[in-house]
N, C-alpha and C positions, 0 to 999 in steps of 0.2 A: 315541454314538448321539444324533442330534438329537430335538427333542421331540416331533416330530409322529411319527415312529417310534413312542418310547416309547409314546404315547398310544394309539395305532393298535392297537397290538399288546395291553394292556391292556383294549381292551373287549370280548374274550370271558368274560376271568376277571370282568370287574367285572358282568355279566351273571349270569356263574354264581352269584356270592358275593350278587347279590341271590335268584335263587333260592332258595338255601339259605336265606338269610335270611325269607323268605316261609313258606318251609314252615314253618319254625320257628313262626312268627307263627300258619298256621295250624293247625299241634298244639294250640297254646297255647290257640286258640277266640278269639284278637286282633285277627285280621286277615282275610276269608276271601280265597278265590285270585280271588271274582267281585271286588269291591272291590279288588285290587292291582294294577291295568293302569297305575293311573295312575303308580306310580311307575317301572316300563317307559320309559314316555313323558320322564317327569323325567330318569332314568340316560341315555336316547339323547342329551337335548339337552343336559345338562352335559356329555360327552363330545366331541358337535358344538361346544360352544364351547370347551372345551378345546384342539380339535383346531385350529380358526380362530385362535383364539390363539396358538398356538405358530406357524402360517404365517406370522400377520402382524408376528410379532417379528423374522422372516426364518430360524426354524428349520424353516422347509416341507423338505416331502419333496426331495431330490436325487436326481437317476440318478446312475448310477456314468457315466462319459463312457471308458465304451472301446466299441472296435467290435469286430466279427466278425473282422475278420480279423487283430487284433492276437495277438500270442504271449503265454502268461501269463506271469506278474509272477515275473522272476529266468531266465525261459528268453530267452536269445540266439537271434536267427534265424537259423538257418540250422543249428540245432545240434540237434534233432528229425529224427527215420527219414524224413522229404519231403527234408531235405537230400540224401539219397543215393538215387539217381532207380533204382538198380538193386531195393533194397527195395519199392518202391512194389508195392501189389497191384492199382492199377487201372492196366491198358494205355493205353500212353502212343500216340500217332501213330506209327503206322511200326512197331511194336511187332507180334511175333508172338503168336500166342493158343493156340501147340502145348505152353505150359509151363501156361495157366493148367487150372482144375478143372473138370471135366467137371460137367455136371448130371444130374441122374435121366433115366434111361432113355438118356441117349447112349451109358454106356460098355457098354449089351447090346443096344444096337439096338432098344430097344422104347421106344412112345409112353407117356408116363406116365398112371397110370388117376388119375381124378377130373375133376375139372373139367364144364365142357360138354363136348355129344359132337354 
């Protein structure tokens, strides 16, 4: 996992573990919650530089580089149920439509209720 992930992914909990920490602080009568914004503000911008850091080491984020229409990883094409053209559920050109499934109200002859009218 590269850094800018790691990091990324990390600043919910480092969030929460200030909160906790906060409350803590003000049971204690140490710290109250009006006076604690500012460390808020401290946690976002150590994290932003954090995160700029690890870009400019060249551990920035990557896309994964497949496309849409590639097959997944260890599957052969041509080796999935589209291989066998009989299988397929959507009518191909030229294809009859007396085998596919009927929808509401065609197979008793009546308009289906809802909709507009």
């Amino acid at each position: 996992m590269n850094h800018y992930v790691m990091i990324h992914r990390l600043r919910g909990p480092a969030f929460l573990l200030l909160v906790g920490v906060l409350a803590l602080l003000n049971q204690a009568d140490i710290l109250s919650w009006g006076k604690s914004w500012p460390f808020f503000l401290i946690l976002a911008g150590v994290l932003a530089l954090a995160e700029r850091a690890a870009v400019a080491t060249g551990g920035g984020y990557q896309q994964q580089r497949s496309y849409p229409g590639q097959p997944y990883a260890g599957q052969t094409p041509g080796a999935g149920p589209a291989s066998n053209p009989g299988s397929s559920l959507v009518p191909t050109l030229g294809s009859s439509l007396e085998n596919a499934p009927q929808t509401y109200g065609q197979e008793s002859g009546k308009e289906p209720r809802g909709g507009q009218s």
